[in-house]
N, C-alpha and C positions, 0 to 999 in steps of 0.2 A: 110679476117680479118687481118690486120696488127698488130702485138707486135713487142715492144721493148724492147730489154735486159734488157733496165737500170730498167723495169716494174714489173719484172720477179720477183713472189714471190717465195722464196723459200721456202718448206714446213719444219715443226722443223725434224723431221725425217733424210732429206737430211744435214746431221752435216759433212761429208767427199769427197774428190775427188773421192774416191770407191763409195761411196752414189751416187755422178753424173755419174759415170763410168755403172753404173749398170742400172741406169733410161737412159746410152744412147742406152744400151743396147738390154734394153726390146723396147723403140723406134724404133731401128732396126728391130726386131723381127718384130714391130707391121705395119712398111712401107714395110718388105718384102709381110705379108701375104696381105696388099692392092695390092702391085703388082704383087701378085702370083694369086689373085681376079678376076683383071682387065683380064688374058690371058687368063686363064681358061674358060672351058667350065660352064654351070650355072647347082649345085646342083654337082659338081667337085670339089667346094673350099678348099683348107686346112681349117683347124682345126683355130680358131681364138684362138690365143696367151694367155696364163692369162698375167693379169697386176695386180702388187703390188699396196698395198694401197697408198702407199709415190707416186705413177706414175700417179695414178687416183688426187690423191690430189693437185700431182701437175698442173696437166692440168684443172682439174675444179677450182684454183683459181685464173689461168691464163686466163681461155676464152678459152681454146685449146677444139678441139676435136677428141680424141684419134682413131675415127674411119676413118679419114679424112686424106688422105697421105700429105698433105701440111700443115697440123697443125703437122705433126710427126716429118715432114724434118726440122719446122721450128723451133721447141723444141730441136728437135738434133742438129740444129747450136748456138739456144740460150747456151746449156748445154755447147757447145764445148767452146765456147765461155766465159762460165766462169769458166771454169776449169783453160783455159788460164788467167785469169785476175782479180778473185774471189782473195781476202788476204786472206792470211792462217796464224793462229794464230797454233804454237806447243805447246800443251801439255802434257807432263806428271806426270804421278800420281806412287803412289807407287802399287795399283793393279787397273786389268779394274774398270773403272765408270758404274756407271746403264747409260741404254738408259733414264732414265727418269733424270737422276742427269746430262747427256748429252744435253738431250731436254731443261732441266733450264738452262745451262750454254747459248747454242747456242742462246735461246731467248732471254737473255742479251747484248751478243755481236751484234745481229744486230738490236734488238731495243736504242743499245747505243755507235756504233764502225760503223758501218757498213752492209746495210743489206743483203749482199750476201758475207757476211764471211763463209769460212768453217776453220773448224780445221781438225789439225791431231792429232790421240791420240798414247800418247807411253806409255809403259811401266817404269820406273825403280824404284825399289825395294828401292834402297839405300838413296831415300828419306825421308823415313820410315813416313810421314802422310805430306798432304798438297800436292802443286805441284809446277814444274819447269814452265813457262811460256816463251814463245820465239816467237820473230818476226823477221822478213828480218835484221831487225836492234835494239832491244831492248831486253835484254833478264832478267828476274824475278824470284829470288828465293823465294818460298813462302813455302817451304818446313820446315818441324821440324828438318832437321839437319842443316839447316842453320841459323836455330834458335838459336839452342842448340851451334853453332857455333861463333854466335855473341854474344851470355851471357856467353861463358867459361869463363872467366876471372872472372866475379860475381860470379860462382861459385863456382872454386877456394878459391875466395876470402873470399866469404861466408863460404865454408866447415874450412878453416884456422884460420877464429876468430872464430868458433865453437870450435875447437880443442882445440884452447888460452884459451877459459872459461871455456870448460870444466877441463884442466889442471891446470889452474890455481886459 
């Protein structure tokens, strides 16, 4: 069965290079116990591996079959492959996001950006609500201190004729 990278869905789950780092993982795991299968004696076999639901999901909406050492090798070069060459959007927020406020964000970006984008999420605090947004080349403040940054001036302005009416 042949696939193709460009084919390759990604499941909402897999939002990170860790997310792929992990599913190449468990792939490892899952083509060692094939070939630890294949030498062995029969009723000798290791222990068959668990697999994550993000691992299963990925392969059954792919066509792969996870029991099959050439559908695992061929998943581990696809992954590699876009870990290598997947766009990565930075995010951060002022504390962690839900998996599910991550799930919605990720299905925007590749129903509308790209469909094998991952992100990376960060932390920083000093945003205080909203998020920093950053690419290879583009970078977005969407943050409430850059808010409160670009209206200082109105607010000054505003607190000053306040002061004038009321003193006056």
């Amino acid at each position: 069965m042949a696939h193709k990278s460009t084919n390759i869905e990604l499941p909402l789950g897999v939002v990170t290079i860790v997310d792929l780092s992990r599913l190449e993982q468990e792939l490892a795991s899952l083509e060692d116990f094939g070939l630890q299968s294949e030498i062995r004696e029969a009723g000798k076999q290791p222990k068959l591996p668990k697999t994550s639901h993000g691992l299963e999901e990925l392969a059954s909406e792919n066509g792969f079959n996870l029991l099959l050492r050439e559908d695992c090798q061929q998943l581990i070069k696809l992954l590699k492959d876009l870990k290598d060459q997947a766009p990565v959007i930075h995010l951060s927020f002022a504390s962690d996001p839900t998996p599910v406020f991550l799930s919605k964000i990720i299905s925007w970006f590749r129903s509308q950006i790209h469909p094998h984008i991952l992100l990376q999420v960060g932390l920083q605090p000093s945003i205080a609500a909203g998020c920093v947004l950053r690419t290879t080349n583009k970078y977005f403040d969407f943050s409430l201190r850059k808010h409160f940054e670009q209206k200082h001036q109105m607010l000054i302005d505003e607190l000053a004729e306040r002061k004038s009416q009321s003193v006056g």
